[in-house]
Steps between C-alpha positions, in 0.01 A plus 500: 500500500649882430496542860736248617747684314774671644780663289317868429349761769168427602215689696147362573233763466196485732183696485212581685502294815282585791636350792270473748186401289337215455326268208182570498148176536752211592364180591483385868775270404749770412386772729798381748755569176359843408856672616733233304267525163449878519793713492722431769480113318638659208782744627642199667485310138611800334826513733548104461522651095722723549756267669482231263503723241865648643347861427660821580199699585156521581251810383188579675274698267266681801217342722725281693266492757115581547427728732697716793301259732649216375915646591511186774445222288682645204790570674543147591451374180703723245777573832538087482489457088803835497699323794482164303600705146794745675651139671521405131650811362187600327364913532149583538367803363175658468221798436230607744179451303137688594422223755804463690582893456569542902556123598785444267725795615494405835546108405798640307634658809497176701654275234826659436542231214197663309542765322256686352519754212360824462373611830277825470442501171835532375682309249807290622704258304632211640785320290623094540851510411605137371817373406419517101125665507349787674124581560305758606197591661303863489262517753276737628210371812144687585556810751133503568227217454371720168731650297288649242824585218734298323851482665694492154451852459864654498615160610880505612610218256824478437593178344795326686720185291331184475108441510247749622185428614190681683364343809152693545176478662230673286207506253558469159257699216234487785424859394455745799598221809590564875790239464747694303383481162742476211494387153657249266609748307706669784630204614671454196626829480666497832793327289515235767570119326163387678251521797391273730163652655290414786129586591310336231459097610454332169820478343606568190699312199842597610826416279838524431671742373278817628235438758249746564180435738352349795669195662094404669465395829745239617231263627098499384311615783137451317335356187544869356908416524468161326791360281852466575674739768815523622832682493694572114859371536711775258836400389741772387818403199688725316337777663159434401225356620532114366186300631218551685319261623198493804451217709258331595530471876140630668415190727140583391343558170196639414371343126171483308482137387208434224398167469274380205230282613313479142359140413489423900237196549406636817615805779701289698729410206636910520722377769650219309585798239601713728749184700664465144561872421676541849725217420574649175574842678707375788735338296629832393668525805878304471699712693389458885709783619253799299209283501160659688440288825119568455307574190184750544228450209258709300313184353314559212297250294431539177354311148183431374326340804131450637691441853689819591305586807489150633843445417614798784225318751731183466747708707483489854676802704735245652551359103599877432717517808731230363431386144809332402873378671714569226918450521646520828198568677372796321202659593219568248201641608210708337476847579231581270246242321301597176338349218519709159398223306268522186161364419507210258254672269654765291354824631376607182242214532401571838442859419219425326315367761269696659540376857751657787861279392385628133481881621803445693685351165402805277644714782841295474521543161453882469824530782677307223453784255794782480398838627283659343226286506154647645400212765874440559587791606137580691567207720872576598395859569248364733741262693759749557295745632397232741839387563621810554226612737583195692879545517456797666340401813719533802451098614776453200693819579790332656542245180757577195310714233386269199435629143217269446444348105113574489486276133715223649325463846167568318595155253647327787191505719237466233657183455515355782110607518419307189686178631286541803212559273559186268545256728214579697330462151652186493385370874149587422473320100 
């Protein structure tokens, strides 16, 4: 693997990590392992990296930790992962991000091993001298919790020899944003070699030789941070930035799995599809030292089916709570159960029935037109009014903001409906 390499400079980049939270609708049978598959879990893989790796450095790109309340728990866990790294030889640098604006100064000042870049706003390079490379960081951390203007304005970057990169906590072409906003544009014409940016959890496709963008959360924290996570190992050659690579190392993943129950005999046979689809999937996993330890599961059926509904009603809550033991013991377990399977008559043929499933099918079909359409776009008007209207009352104040889909939820629930509505059909022929 690149990583076990050892004969160029290396750093491992991490991102957004949020020490001190914890993954969210576990199981009763993980509850007990929420601190080792959340965070903390993952700084102590990410440090295990490092080592094997034989890297120089590691970069923290900004919300190292939570919240100020949390200073207790995250000192113990990033104080032991920078003791562990120093022993080795290995520096630890970092940027305060808009969480840990307060909290990670005054970490900083207890770990004399950490350093972190930028303090008050204020650019500070940081350089890695090696005996045939040399690498350095630009980094500039939150002064406040909102910073409401870019920090590259009149930035003070003057390149030094070797490889320079940004280290920087922000949002990117978010338009007007309390989390120092900046744009792709200016990022490239800071004249920097490449930026490794925090804030934004969902990672993007980072490469060789010129990175630019968010290395995502280190570890998956909900089924909105589904997918890999973990930190990008970046090895510098020549000068330049070689190979970059992330790894895989969050000890739990969030995933959507669909499963395609079409030509099922009866609802109970779902499971048998779904068994055979997690074998499939959990063979991925060769490597045991970046594999998840526990596998969270949007579960979607789909096909042409009579039996969506009573396919999910197969599904006990303890069936959900542990589906499947895959390779060294790994946890599967459903976090959230649907059915967005299709009727097994074309919808053009139920839409001319004159009964409730046929309204319902004419419906479906005008959300399949484009915009433009008269009923089409009458109906999504309707359901994001009500959407919207509902969004706003205070009982879901204190959840993330959504930008609901109107069309999508609108197709999504009208078919579920006219499952519900067939098979009853079918109960009472």
């Amino acid at each position: 693997m690149p990583w076990e390499q050892s004969n160029e400079m290396k750093i491992l980049a991490v991102g957004d990590m949020h020490l001190g939270r914890r993954p969210s609708r576990l199981p009763p049978a993980l509850a007990d392992r929420a601190r080792e598959l959340g965070p903390a879990g993952a700084w102590q893989r990410t440090v295990a990296a490092a080592l094997k790796a034989k890297v120089q450095a590691v970069a923290l790109a900004g919300d190292v930790v939570e919240k100020e309340d949390d200073f207790f728990e995250a000192y113990r866990e990033l104080a032991g992962g920078v003791k562990t790294l120093a022993e080795a030889g290995i520096d630890v640098v970092g940027v305060a991000g808009n969480h840990d604006v307060k909290v990670l100064p005054r970490l900083a000042a207890e770990i004399p091993e950490f350093k972190l870049l930028g303090q008050g706003g204020q650019w500070e390079a940081w350089t890695l001298p090696d005996e045939t490379e040399s690498l350095t960081l630009w980094g500039w951390s939150f002064p406040q919790a909102k910073v409401l203007q870019s920090p590259l304005p009149n930035a003070p970057f003057e390149r030094r020899p070797g490889l320079n990169l940004g280290l920087l906590h922000c949002d990117r072409d978010a338009g007007a944003s309390p989390y120092a906003p900046v744009t792709g544009a200016d990022l490239e014409r800071a004249g920097l070699d490449g930026w490794l940016l925090g804030h934004i959890h969902k990672p993007d496709a980072l490469s060789a030789p010129r990175p630019n963008g968010y290395l995502g959360s280190l570890t998956g924290l909900s089924r909105r941070e589904s997918g890999v996570r973990g930190p990008w190992l970046i090895t510098v050659e020549r000068g330049a930035l070689s190979e970059m690579a992330q790894l895989p190392l969050a000890p739990l993943r969030w995933e959507r799995l669909e499963v395609d129950i079409e030509g099922i005999a009866e609802p109970a046979d779902a499971k048998s599809q779904l068994i055979a689809s997690l074998r499939r999937s959990d063979e991925r996993f060769t490597d045991p030292n970046h594999a998840p330890e526990a596998m969270a599961l949007d579960l979607r059926f789909t096909g042409r089916t009579r039996f969506g509904s009573k396919a999910l009603e197969e599904f006990s809550q303890e069936d959900r709570d542990a589906i499947y033991t895959g390779t060294g013991d790994r946890h599967y377990f459903i976090e959230a159960l649907s059915a967005q399977t299709r009727p097994e008559i074309e919808l053009a043929q139920l839409a001319e029935r004159n009964d409730p499933p046929g309204l319902l099918a004419q419906r479906l079909m005008w959300l399949q037109e484009s915009e433009g359409h008269k009923e089409r776009d009458r109906l999504v008007a309707l359901a994001r009014e009500r959407l919207t209207r509902e969004a706003e009352k205070p009982v879901w104040s204190a959840l993330p903001p959504i930008d609901p889909d109107p069309a999508h939820w609108l197709k999504e629930a009208g078919h579920r409906a006219l499952d519900q509505l067939l098979a009853q059909s079918a109960e009472t022929d």
